[in-house]
C-alpha positions in Angstrom: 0.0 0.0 0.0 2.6 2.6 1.0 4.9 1.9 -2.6 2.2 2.4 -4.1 0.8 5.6 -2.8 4.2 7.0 -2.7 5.0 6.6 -6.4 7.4 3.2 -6.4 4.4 0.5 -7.4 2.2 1.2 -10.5 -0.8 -0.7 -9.0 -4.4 -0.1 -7.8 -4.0 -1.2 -4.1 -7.3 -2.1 -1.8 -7.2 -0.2 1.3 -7.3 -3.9 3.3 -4.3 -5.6 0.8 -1.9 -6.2 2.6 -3.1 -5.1 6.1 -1.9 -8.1 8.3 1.8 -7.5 7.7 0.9 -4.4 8.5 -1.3 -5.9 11.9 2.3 -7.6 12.3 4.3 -5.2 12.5 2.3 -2.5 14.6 2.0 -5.4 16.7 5.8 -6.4 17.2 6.1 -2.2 17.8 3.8 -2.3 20.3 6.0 -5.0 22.6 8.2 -2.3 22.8 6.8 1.6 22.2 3.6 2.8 23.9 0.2 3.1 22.0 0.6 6.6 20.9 4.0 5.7 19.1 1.9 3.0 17.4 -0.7 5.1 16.4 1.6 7.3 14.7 3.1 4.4 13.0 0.0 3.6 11.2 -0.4 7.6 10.6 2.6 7.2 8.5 2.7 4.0 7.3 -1.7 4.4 6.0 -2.4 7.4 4.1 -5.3 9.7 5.9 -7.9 9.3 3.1 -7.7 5.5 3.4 -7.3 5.2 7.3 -11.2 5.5 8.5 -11.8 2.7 5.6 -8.7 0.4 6.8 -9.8 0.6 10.3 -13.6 0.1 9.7 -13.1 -3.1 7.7 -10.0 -4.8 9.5 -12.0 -6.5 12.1 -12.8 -9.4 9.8 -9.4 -10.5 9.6 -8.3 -13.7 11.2 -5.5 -12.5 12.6 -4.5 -13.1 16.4 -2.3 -9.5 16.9 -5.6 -7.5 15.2 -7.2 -6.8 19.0 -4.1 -6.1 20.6 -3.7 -3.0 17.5 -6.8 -2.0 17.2 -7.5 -1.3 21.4 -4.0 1.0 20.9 -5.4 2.3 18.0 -8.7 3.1 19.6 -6.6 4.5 22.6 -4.1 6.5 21.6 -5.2 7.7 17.4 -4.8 11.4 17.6 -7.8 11.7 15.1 -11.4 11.1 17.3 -13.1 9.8 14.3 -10.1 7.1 13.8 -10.0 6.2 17.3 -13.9 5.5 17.9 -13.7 3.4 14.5 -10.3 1.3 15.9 -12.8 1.1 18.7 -16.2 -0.1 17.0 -13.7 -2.7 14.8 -12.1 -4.4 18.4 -15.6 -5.2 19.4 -16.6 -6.5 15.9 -13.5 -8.0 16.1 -13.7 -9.5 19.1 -17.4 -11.1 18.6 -16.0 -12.5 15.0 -13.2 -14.1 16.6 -15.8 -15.9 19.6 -17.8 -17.1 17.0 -15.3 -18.8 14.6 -13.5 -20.1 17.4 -16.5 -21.2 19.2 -16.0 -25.1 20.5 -18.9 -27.1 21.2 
């Protein structure tokens, strides 16, 4: 997403391509920088116009760091709007996530 919104890939990217290596490694920063250094990761690394979209539709990913990113996310994002959204997608999240890995 990033090479190609900066110039260096000549490709039509979806917003939620390549989001879990992403999810990885705002993860891995997040074992050792606070939520508010995360959050400005992903301010950098997604561009603003396609942030509210990433955030609102990465909760259906089945991907075990996603909960930990988005609750920094919905603490720390320094815009409201992105913050409440990182929060709405946890719980989304979180209810997917009980329901596919539901045992009977």
């Amino acid at each position: 997403m990033w090479l190609s919104t900066h110039g260096f890939a000549d490709v039509t990217v979806s917003p939620i391509d390549g989001v879990a290596p992403l999810i990885d490694v705002l993860w891995l920063a997040l074992q050792h920088i606070d939520a508010r250094e995360v959050a400005a990761l992903f301010d950098r690394a997604v561009p603003a116009d396609m942030q509210m979209e990433v955030v609102t539709n990465v909760w259906r990913l089945d991907v075990s760091e996603l909960a930990d990113v988005l609750e920094a996310l919905g603490k720390a994002h320094p815009r409201k709007e992105i913050a409440k959204a990182a929060r709405k997608s946890l719980m989304q999240h979180r209810s997917l996530m009980a329901s596919l890995h539901h045992v009977k």
